[in-house]
C-alpha positions in Angstrom: 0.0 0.0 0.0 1.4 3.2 -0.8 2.8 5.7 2.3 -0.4 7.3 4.1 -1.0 10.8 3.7 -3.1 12.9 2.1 -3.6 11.7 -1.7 -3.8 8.4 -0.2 -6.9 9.9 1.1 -8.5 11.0 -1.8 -8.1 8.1 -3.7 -9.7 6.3 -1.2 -12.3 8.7 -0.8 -13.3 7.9 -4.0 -14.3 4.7 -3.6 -17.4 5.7 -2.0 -16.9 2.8 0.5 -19.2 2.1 3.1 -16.7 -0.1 5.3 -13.2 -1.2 5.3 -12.0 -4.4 6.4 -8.3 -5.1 7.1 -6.4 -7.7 8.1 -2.6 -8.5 8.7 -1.6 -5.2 7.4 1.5 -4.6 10.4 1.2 -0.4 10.2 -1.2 1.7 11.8 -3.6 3.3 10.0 -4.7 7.9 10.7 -7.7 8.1 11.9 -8.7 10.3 9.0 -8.2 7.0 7.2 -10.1 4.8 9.2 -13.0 7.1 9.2 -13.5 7.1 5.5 -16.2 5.3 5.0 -19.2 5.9 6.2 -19.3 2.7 9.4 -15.6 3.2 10.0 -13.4 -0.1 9.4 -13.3 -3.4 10.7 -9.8 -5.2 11.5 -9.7 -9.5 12.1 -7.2 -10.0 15.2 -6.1 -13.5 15.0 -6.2 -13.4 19.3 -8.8 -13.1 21.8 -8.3 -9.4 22.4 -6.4 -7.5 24.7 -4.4 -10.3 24.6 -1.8 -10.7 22.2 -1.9 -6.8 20.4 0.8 -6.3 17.8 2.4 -8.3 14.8 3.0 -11.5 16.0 -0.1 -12.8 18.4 -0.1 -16.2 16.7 3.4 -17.3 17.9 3.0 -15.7 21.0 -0.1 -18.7 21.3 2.3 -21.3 20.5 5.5 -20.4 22.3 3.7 -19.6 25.4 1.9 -23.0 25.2 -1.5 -21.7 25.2 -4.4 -24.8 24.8 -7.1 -21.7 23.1 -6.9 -18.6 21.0 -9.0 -17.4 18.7 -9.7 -14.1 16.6 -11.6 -10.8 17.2 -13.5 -8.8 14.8 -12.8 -4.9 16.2 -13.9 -1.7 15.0 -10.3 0.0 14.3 -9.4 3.2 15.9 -5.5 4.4 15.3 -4.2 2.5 18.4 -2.5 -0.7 17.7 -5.9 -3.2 17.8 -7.7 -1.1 20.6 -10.6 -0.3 19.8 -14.0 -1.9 20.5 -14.7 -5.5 19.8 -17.7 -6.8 17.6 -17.7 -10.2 18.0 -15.1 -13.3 18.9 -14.9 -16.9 18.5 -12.6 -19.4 20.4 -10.0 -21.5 18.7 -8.7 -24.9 20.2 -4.6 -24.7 19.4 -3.1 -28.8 18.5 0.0 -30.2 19.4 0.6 -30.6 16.0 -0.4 -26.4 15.2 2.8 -24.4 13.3 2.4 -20.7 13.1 1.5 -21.0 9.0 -1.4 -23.8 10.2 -2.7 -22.1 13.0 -2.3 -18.6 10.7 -4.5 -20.2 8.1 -7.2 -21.6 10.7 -7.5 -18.4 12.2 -8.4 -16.2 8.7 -10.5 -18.7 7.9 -12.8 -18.5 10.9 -11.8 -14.4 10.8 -13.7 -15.1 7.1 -16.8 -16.5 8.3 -17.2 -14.2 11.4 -17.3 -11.4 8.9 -19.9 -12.6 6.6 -22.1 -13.6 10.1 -21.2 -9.5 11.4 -21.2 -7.0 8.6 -24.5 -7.2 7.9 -25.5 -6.3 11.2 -22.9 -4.1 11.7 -23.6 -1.7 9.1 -26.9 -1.8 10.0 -26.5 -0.3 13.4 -27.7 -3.8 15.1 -23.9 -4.3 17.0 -23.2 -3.3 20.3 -19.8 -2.4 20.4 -17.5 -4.0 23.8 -14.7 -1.7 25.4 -11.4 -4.1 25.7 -10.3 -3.6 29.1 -7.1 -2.3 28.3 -5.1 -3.1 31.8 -5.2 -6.1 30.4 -3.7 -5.6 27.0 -0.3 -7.7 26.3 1.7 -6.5 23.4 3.9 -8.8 21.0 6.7 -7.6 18.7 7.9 -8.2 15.1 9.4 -11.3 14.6 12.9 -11.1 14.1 15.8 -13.5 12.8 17.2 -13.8 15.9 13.9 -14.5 17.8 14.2 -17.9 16.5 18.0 -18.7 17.5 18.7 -20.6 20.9 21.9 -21.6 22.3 22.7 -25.6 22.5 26.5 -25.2 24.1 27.2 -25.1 27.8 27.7 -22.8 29.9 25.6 -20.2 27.9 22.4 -22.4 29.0 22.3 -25.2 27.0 19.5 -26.6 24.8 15.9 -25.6 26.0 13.7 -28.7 27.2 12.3 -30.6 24.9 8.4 -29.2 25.2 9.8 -25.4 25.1 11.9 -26.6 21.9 8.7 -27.9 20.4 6.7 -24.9 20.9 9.5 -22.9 19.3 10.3 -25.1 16.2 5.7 -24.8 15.5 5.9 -20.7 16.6 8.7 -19.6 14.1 8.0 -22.2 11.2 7.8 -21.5 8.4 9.7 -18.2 9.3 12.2 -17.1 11.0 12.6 -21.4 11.8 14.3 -22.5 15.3 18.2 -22.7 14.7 20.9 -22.7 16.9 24.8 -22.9 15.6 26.8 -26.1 16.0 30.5 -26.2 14.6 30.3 -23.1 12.9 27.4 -23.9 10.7 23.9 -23.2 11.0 21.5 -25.9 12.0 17.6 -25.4 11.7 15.1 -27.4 13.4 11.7 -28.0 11.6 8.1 -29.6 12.5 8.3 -33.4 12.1 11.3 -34.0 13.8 13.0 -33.1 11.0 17.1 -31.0 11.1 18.8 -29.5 8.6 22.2 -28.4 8.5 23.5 -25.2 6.6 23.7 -26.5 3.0 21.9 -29.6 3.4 18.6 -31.0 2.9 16.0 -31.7 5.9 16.5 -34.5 7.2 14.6 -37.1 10.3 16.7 -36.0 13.3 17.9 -40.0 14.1 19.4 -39.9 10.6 20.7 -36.6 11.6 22.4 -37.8 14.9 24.1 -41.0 13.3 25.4 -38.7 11.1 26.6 -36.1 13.7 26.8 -38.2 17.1 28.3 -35.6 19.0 25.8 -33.3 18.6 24.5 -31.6 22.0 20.6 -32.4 20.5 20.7 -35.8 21.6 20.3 -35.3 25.6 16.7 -34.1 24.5 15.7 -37.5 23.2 
């Protein structure tokens, strides 16, 4: 989308829209944007709002081990997904639930809540809920590093194998858990599957016959 400013708003004015609906756009919007069309614009939150605000509330879900999520339809104000809440639906999170599954699950549902609301909601028949914002919990942009953990004593050592799990399914299929083993990157996918820095994945027991002094093992 082009920078925000003033012709931005005339083009859009144009449109004639009666509502917007965004979803996984990562900038805030001007409120002279937002208030375009005529019943303001609608934002799908893949969380169960306040919790989780920000860029990254799916693998936030999955690295804090959270059993239920689920999405909110809000009516947006310029705050980072404060305003008032139209309707929400709970989502049961799997063992098995990567941040690209669990991503797709969530717009999905985001999808059908929309098509249940709008009409309703343009109609004046919605009451609007407040968030109770002492509760709000913000996440950050994902980052290259957030997906890096040390295996080599003393800086810690590798992280148990459940808190391993729920960071290989957060930060797949991006940034992926890796770590750094003789000098070479090594990324750890869903599946039990490793793969070294110019290799292909592999299952992890190939990968430790392979490599049997790698510090992975203890986990096993």
């Amino acid at each position: 989308m082009k920078k925000i400013g003033w012709p931005v708003w005339y083009e859009l004015t144009a449109l004639n829209s009666t509502l917007f609906v965004i979803a996984a756009y990562g900038h805030l919007l001007p409120q002279f944007i937002l208030d375009i069309p005529g019943c303001g614009s609608l934002n799908i939150h893949p969380s169960l709002l306040p919790r989780y605000r920000g860029p990254s509330p799916i693998q936030n879900a999955i690295l804090a081990g959270d059993k239920t999520s689920g999405v909110s339809i809000i009516k947006m104000d310029e705050k980072m997904d404060h305003g008032p809440v139209l309707i929400t639906k709970e989502i049961s999170l799997s063992e098995q639930d990567t941040s690209e599954t669990l991503s797709k699950k969530m717009f999905d549902v985001g999808a059908d809540l929309l098509i249940k609301i709008i009409p309703d909601f343009i109609t004046g028949k919605v009451k609007l809920k407040e968030q109770n914002h002492n509760q709000a919990f913000y996440t950050h942009i994902i980052k290259k590093e957030d997906g890096y953990f040390d295996i080599n004593p003393p800086a810690g050592g590798p992280p148990s194998p459940e808190i391993l799990d729920q960071i290989i399914r957060a930060y797949y299929p991006w940034p992926t858990a890796w770590t750094k083993w003789n000098n070479k990157i090594v990324k750890f996918l869903p599946g039990a599957l490793v793969q070294m820095e110019g290799k292909k994945p592999m299952p992890l027991e190939d990968f430790l016959r392979g490599h049997p002094n790698f510090p992975i093992k203890n986990l096993l």
